[in-house]
N, C-alpha and C positions, 0 to 999 in steps of 0.2 A: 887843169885837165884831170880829170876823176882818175882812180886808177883803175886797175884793168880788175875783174871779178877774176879771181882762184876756179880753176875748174876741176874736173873728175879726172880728164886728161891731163891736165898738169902733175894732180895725184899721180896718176898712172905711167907719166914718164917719169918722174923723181924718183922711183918706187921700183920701178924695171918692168909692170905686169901688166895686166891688160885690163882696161875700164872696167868690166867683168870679175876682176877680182878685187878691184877697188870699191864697186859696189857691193859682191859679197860681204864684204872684211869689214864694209861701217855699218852695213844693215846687219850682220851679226847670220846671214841667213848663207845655202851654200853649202862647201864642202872644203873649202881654203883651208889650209895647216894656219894653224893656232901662232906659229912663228911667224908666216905669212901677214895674217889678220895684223895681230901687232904690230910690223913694221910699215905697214901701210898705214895703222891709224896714229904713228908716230911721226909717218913725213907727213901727214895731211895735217896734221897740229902745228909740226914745223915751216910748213910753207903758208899757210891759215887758211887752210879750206876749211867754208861752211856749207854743209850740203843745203839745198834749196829744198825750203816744205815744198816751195805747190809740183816741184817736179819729181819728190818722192809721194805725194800726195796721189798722182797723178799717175806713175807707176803701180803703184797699189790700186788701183781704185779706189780712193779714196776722194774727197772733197776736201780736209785738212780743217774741217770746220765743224764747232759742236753747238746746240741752240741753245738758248732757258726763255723757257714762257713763266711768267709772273702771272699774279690775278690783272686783273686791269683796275687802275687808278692808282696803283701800289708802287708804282716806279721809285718815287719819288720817297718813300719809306724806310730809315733806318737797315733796317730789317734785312729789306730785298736787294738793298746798296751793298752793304756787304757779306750780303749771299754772293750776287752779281762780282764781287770782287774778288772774293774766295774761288768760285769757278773762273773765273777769266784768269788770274793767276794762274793756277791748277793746271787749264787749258795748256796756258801757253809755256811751264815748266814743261808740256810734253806736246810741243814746235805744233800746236792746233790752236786755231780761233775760235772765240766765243760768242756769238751772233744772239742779239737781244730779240727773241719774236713776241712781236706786239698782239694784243688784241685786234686781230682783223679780220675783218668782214667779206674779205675777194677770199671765196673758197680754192680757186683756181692758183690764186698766188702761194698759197698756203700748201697746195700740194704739188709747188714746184720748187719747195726749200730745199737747197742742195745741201744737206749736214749729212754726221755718219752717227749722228746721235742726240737724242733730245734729253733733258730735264725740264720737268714740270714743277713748280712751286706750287703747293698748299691746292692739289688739285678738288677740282669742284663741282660732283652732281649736277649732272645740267646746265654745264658748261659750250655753248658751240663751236666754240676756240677748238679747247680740249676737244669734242667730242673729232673733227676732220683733224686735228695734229695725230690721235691714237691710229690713222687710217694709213699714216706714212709709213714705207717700209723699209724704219727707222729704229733700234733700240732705243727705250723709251726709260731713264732714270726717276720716279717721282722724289721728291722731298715731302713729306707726308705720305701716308698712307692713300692708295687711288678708291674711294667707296664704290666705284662704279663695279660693278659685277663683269661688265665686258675690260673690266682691264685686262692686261699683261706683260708690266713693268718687267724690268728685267735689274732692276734693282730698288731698294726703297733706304731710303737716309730718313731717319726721324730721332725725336726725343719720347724721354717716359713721360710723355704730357701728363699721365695718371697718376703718377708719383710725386712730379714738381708741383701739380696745381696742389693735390692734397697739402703738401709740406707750408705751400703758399699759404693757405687757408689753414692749416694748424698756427703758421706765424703768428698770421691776424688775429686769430681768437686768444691764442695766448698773452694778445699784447691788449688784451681788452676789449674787443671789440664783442659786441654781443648781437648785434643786423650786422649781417655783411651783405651787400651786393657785390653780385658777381656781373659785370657790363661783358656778356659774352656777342662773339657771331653765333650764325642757326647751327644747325647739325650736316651741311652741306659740304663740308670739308669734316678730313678724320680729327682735324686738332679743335675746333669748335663742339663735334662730336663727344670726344673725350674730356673736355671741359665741365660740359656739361652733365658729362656723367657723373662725372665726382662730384659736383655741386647735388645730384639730383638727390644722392645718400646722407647728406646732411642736416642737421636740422642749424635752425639760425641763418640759413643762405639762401637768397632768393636769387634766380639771373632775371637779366633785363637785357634784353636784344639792343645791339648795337651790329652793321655790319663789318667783316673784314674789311674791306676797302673802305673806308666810313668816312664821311665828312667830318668837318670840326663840327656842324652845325647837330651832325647823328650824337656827336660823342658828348655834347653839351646838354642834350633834350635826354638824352636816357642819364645823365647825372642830377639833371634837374627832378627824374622820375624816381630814380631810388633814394634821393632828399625827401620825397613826398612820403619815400614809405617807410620814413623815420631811421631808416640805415646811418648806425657810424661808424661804417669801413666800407670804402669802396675800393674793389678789385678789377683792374681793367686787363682786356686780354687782348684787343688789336695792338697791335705796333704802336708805340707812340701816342694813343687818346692818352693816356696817362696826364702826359705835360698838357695836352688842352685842357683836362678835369683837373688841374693844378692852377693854369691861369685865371680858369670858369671859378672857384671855387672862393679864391683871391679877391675875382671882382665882387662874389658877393659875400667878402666879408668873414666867410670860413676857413679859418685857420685849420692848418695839416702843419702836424697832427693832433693838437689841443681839440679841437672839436670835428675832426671823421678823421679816419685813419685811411693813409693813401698807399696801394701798392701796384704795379703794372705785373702781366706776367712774361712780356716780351721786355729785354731790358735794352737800353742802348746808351751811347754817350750823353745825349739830352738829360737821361734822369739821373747821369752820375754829377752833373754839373746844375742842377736846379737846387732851387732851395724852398723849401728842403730837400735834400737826393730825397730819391725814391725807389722804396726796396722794390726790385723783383727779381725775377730767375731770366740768367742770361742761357739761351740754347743755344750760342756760338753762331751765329749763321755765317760766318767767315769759313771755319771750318766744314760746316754745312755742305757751304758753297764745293770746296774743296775736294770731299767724299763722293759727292753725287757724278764730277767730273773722272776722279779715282775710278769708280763704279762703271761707267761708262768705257773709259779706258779698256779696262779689264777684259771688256766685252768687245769693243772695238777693236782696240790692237792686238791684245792678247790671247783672245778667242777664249775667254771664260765660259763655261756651260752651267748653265743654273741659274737664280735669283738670287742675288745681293741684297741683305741687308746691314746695314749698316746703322749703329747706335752712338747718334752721338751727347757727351755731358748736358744734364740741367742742375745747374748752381743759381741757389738762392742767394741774391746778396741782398742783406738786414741793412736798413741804414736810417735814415730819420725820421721820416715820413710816417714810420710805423714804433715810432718811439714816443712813449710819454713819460715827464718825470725828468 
């Protein structure tokens, strides 16, 4: 026989005071003496009351629930896993859920998400997901920078993509490389955007379109393309093409890094465990994940006023792939 759930009542008789100040005293909100507060949140710890999310949820107006839209085909992505992990953590350190919103098509369903708060991943120009999630009337956290001109994010988490990629591309050249390609996305998201800007001031770097959500088959045809155009350093920027232009590279024959030099600029556990690892710059997306939900918070519970930015580390890590000798 299960045992019985701890109630508010229970608090409230152990305690001597009335439901009403039992609520006050754990929500912290109120006018209860501070003596009070205390010894209420002292029997409730001693008897083991847990207050219930959806029925403080529910008191507030609240849902007790936060979303992250991803690009579509990226679920599956180093990157976005533990983005995905870093906010659902984050989330549920503060007693909310994290609800995955897919790329979908029923506009109807999409503006009957019951959340009290959105994160957008790597959002993107011309988007129709994006364009009806911005319509909810939702705080809206991006991860990237929104290029859309009708944004109105109410906070942004990003890295110095402008700084890390440079550094990247100083690596490379210093370790020899004299063609580099850069295997970027379009200019459709702000981190493709900024990629390509730094590429654009350099001499010796060509990019080659690849997209963000890419196939194996995209990541293999545009390494096959900057082979053609006598490159030897190739610099990949989606999530993970790295390890396919490491396997692609292998089949035919091309040794990394005796003959092209290999770097990604999203890192993850795949390129620290390949052989050869494979230098790039990790932008945390765990901590990412974490910030953007932080962000949200702030604004949800807290009643923050203003835009939130937040900047989180890009560390380059050097390892073989970009090593000769």
């Amino acid at each position: 026989m299960p045992l019985r759930r701890v109630t508010i009542h229970d608090v409230a008789r152990a305690a001597g005071v009335s439901t009403t100040t039992v609520s006050e005293a754990l929500s912290g909100r109120g006018r209860t003496a501070e003596e009070t507060r205390e010894r209420v949140r002292r029997v409730a710890e001693e008897i083991g009351y847990v207050a219930s999310a959806a029925a403080r949820s529910l008191r507030l107006g609240r849902s007790g629930a936060l979303g992250l839209y991803v690009p579509d085909r990226t679920v599956g992505f180093e990157y976005y896993v533990q983005l995905a992990r870093g906010a659902a953590e984050a989330a549920l350190s503060h007693g909310m859920a994290l609800t995955l919103v897919p790329a979908w098509d029923n506009v109807e369903q999409l503006r009957a998400l019951h959340i009290d708060g959105l994160i957008v991943a790597d959002p993107a120009v011309g988007d129709p997901v994006l364009h009806v999630l911005r319509s909810l009337p939702v705080p809206m956290v991006t991860v990237e920078i929104d290029l859309d001109p009708s944004a109105t994010p109410v906070g942004v988490v990003h890295a110095d993509h402008l700084g890390a990629t440079a550094a990247l591309l100083d690596h490379v050249a210093a370790a020899g490389a004299t063609s580099i390609a850069v295997l970027a996305p379009g200019d459709e998201t702000a981190f493709g955007e900024q990629v390509r800007r730094v590429c654009a001031d350099r001499d010796r770097v060509r990019v080659f379109d690849i997209p963000l959500a890419y196939r194996p088959e995209d990541a293999t045809a545009a390494v096959d393309r900057a082979l053609a155009a006598d490159s030897d350093a190739l610099v990949l920027i989606p999530d993970g093409s790295a390890i396919v232009a490491l396997h692609h590279l292998q089949g035919r024959g091309i040794r990394v890094p005796d003959d092209v030099l290999l770097a990604s600029y999203v890192d993850g556990p795949s390129l620290q465990i390949a052989r050869p690892r494979i230098t790039a710059v990790d932008i945390d997306p765990r901590l990412t994940g974490e910030a953007a939900v932080q962000a949200l918070v702030d604004v949800v519970v807290s009643g923050h006023k203003g835009a939130i930015e937040t900047r989180v580390p890009a560390v380059l890590n050097e390892r073989e792939s970009t090593r000769r000798g």
